[in-house]
N, C-alpha and C positions, 0 to 999 in steps of 0.2 A: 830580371833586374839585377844587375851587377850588386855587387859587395858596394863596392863604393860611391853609387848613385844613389841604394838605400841607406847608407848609413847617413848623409847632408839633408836625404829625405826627412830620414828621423829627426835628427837636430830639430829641423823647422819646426814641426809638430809638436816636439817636444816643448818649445820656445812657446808655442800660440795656443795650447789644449793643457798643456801639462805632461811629468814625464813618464806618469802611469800609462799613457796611450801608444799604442804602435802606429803603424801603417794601416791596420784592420779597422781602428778605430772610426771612420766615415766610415766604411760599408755598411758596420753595424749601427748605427746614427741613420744610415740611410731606409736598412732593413723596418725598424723600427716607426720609423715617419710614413711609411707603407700601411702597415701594420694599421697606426691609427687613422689615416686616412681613408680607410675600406670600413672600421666602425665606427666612422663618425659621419661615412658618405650618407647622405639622403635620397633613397634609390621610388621610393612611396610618397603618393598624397594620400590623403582623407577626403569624400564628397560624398554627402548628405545626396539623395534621392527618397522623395515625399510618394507615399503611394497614392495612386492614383483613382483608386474606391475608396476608401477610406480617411475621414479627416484627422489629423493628427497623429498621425504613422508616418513611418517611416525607415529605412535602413541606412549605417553608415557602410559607405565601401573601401576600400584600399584596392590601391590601382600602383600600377608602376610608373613614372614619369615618361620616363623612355617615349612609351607607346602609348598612351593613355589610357591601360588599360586590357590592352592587350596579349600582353608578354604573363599578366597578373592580375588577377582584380576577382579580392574573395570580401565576404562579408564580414564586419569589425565589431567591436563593440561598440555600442552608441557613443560612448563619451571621447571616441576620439574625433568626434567631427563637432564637439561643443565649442563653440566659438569664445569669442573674451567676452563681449556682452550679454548674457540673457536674463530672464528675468521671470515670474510665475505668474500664470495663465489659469482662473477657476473659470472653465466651463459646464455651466450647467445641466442636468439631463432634463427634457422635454417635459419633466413633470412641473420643472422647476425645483425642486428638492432633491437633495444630495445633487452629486456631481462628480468630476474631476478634475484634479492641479497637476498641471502640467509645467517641467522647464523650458521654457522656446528660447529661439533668436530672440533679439529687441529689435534687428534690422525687420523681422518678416510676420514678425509672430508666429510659429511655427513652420513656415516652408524650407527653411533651410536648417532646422535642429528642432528637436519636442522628443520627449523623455516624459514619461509618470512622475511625477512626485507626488511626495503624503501630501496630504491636506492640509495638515500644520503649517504644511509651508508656503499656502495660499490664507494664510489668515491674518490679519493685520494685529495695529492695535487696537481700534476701534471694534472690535470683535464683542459682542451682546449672546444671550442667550435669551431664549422665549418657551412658556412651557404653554403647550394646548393639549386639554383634555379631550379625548377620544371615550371615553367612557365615562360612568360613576365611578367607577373606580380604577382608571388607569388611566394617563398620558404620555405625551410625548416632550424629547427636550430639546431645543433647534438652538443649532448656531447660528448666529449671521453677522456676516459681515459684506457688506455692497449687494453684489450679486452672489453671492455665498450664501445656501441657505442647505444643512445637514443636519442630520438627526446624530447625535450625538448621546453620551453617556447621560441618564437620571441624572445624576451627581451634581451636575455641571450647573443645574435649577434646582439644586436642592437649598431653601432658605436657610435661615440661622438659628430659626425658632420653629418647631412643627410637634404638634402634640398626634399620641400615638389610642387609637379605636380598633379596637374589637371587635370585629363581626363574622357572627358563626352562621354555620352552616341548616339549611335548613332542616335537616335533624335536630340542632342544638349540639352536638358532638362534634371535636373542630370545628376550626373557623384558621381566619387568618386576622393577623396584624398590620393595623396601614399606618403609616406616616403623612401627617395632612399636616399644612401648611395652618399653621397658627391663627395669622388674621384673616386669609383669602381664601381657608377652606381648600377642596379637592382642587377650585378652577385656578389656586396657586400654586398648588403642589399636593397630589395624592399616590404612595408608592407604598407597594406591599412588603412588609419590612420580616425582621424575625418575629415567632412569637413569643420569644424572651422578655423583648420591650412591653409586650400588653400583660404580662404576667403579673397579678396581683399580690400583694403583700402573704396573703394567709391563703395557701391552697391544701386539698385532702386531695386522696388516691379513691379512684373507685373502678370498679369493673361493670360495662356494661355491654349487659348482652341482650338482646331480640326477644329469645326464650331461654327460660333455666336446662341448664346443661350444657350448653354450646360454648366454645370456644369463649367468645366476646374477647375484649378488650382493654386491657388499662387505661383510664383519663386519670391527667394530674388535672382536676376543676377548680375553680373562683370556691373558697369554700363560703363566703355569705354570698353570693348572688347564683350558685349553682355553675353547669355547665354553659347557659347563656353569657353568663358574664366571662367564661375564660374557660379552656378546654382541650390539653394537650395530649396525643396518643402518647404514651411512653412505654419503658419495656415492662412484660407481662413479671415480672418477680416483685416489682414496685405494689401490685396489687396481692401479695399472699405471704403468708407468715414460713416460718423457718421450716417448717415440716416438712417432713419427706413426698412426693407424690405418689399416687398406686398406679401399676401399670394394671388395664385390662383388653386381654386379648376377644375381640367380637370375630363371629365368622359371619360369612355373608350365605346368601341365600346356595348358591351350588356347593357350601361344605369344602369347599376345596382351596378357599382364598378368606381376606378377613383384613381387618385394620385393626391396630393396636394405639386405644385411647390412655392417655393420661388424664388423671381424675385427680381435679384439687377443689380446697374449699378455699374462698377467697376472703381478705379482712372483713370486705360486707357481710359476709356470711354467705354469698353466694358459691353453689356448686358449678364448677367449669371441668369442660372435657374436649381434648383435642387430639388430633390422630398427629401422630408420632412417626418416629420410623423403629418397625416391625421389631428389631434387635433388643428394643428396648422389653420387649413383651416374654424375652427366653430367658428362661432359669433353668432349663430343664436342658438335657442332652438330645441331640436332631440328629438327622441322617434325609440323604437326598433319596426322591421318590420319581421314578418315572410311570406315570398314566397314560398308556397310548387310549390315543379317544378316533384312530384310523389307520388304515395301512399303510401310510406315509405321515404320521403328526403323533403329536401328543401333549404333554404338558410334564414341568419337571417342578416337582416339589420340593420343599421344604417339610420335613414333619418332625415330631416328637416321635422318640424311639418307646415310649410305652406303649402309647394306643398305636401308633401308626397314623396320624393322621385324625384323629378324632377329636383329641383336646387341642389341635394345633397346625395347620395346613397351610401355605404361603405359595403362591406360587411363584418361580425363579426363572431367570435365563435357561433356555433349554440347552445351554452351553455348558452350565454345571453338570447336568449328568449326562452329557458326550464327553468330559473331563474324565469317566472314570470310567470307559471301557477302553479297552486295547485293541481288538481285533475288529476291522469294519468289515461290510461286502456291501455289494452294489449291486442292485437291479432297476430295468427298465421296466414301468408299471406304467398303466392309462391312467388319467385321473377323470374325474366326475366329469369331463367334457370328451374323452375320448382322446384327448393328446396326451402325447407320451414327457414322461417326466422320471426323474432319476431320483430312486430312492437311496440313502444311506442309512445301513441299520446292522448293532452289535452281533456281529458273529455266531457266539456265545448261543442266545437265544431267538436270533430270529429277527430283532425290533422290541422285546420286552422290558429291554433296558434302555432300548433308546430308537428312534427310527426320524428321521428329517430327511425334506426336498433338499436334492443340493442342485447343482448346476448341471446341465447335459451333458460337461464336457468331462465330467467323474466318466461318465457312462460310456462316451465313445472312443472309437481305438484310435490310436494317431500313429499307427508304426510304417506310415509311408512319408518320406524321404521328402521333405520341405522342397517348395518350387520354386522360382524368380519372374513374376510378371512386374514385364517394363509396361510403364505409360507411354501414351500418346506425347508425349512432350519429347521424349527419349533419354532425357535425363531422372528420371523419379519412377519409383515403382514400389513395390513389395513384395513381404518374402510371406507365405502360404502354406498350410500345413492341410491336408486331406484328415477330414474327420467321418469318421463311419460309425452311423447310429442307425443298428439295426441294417435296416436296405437302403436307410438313407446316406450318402455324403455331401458332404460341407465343406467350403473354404474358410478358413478360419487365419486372420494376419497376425503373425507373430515378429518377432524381432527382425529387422530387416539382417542382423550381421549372423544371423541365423543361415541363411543362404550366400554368407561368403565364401568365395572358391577358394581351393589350395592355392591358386597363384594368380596374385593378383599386380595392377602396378598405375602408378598415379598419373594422371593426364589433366590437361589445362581446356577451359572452354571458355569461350566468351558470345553473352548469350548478344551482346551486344558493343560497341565501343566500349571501351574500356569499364566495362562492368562485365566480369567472368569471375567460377570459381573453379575451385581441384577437386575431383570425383577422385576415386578408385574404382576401378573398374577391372572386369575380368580379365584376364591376357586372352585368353584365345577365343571367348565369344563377345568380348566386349559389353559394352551398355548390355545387350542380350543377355547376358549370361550373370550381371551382378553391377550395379552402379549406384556410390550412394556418396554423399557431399563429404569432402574430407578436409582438415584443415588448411589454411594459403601458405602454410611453411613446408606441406609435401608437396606443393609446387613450384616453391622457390628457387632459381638459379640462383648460381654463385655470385653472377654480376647485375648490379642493379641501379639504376638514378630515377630521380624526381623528375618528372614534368607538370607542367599546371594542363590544364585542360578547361574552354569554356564553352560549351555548348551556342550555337549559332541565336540571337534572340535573347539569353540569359544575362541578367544582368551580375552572377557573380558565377566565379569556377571552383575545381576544387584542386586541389596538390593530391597524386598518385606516385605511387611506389613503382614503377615498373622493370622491366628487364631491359637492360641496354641493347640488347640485340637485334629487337624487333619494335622496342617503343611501347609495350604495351600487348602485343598481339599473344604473346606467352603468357604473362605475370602481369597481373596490376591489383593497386591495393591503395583505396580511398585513405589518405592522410593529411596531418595538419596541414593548414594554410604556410604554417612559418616553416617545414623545409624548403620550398617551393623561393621563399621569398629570399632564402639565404642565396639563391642563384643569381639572384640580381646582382648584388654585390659583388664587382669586380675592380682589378687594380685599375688604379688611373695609367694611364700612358706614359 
């Protein structure tokens, strides 16, 4: 354009836009109106499809317009296919109690939209409650409203006035607290409450036990009507005075193990005794003991270092005194049935310090060169180690990257349409020689678009990643529905 054609140009523009604008100024005006007519185009519908086993189900779809469906059409969230009318739907379960509320159409009642909703939101205001007792001492508390009939919170039939009974256990030793309804008794309302509420003005501490010596147990009791009238477990210091307790260590009948009682006298003046943990019983200085009681076992003690074991024997993890040897060795031994089993036992002396079954594989030798057995499928297999116990050998599966080769290199498979993954596999003997599942970014080309994809029969598809070269047949890789969808949108003409 000439000097002098654009400058009368400008003028005009200048004249009718203002004189901040050039010549440029429509294109970009126009670029722009482009711009929001591709996000504001409507490329997608929404349609409700009802399943057809099930009543009150259903899925929303997104299709393209275009094609109805064809070009796109993946499954949505429910709430976009909610229409402007609906309205809540309690349907009953066949017991007729409880149920579920449902949001539908108003046009269909559920054929063209239904959603779950809470319950609250199927209840009016006309809404009662009702309480029926199922036991002497427990019921139930029902909502209703129409055909709305659910079992709901206690709470909900709890009156305004209810007086609270104690009744214990047929021991007399606990019990529980109920809450009963003031004028109508259990059949207006009977619920098992704390038993804080039955708790009587004036209660005593006592410990009661079965027989003298035994552990027993602290009651907070009704102090004038005894344990019948009111009778709470509580913690054992509630029933004994400030004194110190004794520890006494007992041994049991093989001398070699024991429990450590604690010995108190209680405010009643009863004697109580309970087993402890053992620690509590040592004042004195210990040392670990190993008892072999077989050629492969034994037992590892706890002793006192004066007697050895006399005033004092516990028996421990046989892991403490494999703690404090250094040097193991290992033999292949029969046991009591004639199969062979692998012993672990202290250098040192033999097993006198220590001796245990360990696993077979202590025992056997593994110095041959791991193998690759492929499956029948030809992709999947594992990697195998040769184990030699005695004249026997064993295959034994270890790490499959145990058997990867010096050079390997990544390959694409698809076991079907567009569902395939990326192996590594050997270079020169292939799947034979080492194949194991590797990530879809070492299969990845450089060049890549979306397609949607919908199965013949299905009623939704899915958006894939693939390689533009082949469409899929190299590289594919199951992704959101919304790349897919961004393809639809194109400029207007």
């Amino acid at each position: 354009m000439s000097r002098k054609i654009k400058k009368p140009l400008n003028q005009i523009l200048n004249f009718i836009i203002g004189p901040k604008f050039s010549i440029l100024g429509p294109i970009l005006f126009l670029s722009l109106n482009i711009s929001a007519n591709l996000i504001n185009k409507k490329v997608t519908g929404f349609s409700w499809v009802s399943d057809p086993e099930k009543s009150y189900r259903g899925n929303c779809y997104e299709y393209d317009l275009e094609t109805g469906g064809q070009k796109f059409q993946a499954v949505a969230k429910k709430s976009k296919c909610r229409p402007e009318k609906t309205e809540t739907l309690w349907v009953p379960s066949e017991e007729g109690v409880s149920g579920k509320c449902y949001e539908v159409d108003s046009e269909t009642k559920g054929e063209k939209f239904v959603i779950p909703s809470s319950a609250s939101n199927c209840v009016t205001k006309e809404v009662s409650y009702s309480w029926a007792l199922v036991s002497e001492t427990s019921g139930e508390c029902y909502q209703i409203d129409g055909n709305l009939k659910r079992k709901v919170s206690k709470d909900n039939c709890a009156p305004k006035k209810v007086s609270h009974h104690w009744v214990p256990r047929a021991s007399d030793w606990g019990g529980k607290c109920f809450a009963i309804d003031s004028l109508q008794g259990p059949a207006g309302y009977i619920e098992s409450v704390s038993v804080e509420n039955c708790k009587p003005s004036e209660t005593s501490y006592t410990l009661h036990m079965k027989r003298e010596g035994e552990q027993g147990y602290c009651y907070e009791v009704d102090l004038k009507n005894g344990p019948k009238g009111y009778s709470r477990r509580v913690s054992r210091s509630n029933c004994f005075n400030s004194a110190a307790p004794n520890y006494m260590w007992k041994s049991d009948e093989s001398g070699v193990d024991g429990e450590c009682l604690e010995v108190r006298s209680s405010i009643n003046e009863k004697v109580s005794s309970r087993k402890v943990d053992f620690k509590k019983c040592i004042n004195f200085k210990t040392k670990n003991f190993f008892k072999r009681t077989s050629s492969f076992g034994g037992s590892c003690l706890l002793v006192d270092e004066l007697t050895g074991g006399q005033r004092f024997a516990k028996v421990i993890t046989t892991s403490s005194c494999r703690e404090e040897v250094e040097d193991f060795q290992y033999s292949l031994l029969p046991n009591q049935y004639g199969n062979p089993i692998c012993v672990e036992s202290d250098l040192k002396t033999n097993g006198n310090l220590y001796v245990g079954k360990v696993s077979l594989s202590k025992c056997e030798d593994t110095g041959a060169k791991p193998k690759w057995v492929l499956e029948d499928d030809g992709w999947s297999g594992k990697c195998v180690e040769m184990r030699t116990l005695g004249s026997n050998v064993r295959e034994r599966s270890i790490r499959k990257e145990k058997c990867r080769t010096a050079k390997t290199k990544f390959i694409w498979h698809n076991f079907k349409k567009l569902d395939g993954k990326c192996f590594e596999v050997d270079v020169e003997k292939g799947n034979d020689g080492f194949v194991i599942e590797a990530p879809l970014k070492k299969c990845a080309p450089k060049f890549l678009k979306y397609i949607f994809h919908r199965e013949k029969g299905k009623n939704a598809g899915h958006c894939y990643l693939v390689d533009r070269e082949t469409s899929g047949e190299k590289f594919n890789k199951p992704i959101s529905s919304k790349k897919c969808k961004r393809n639809l949108i194109k400029a207007p003409l």
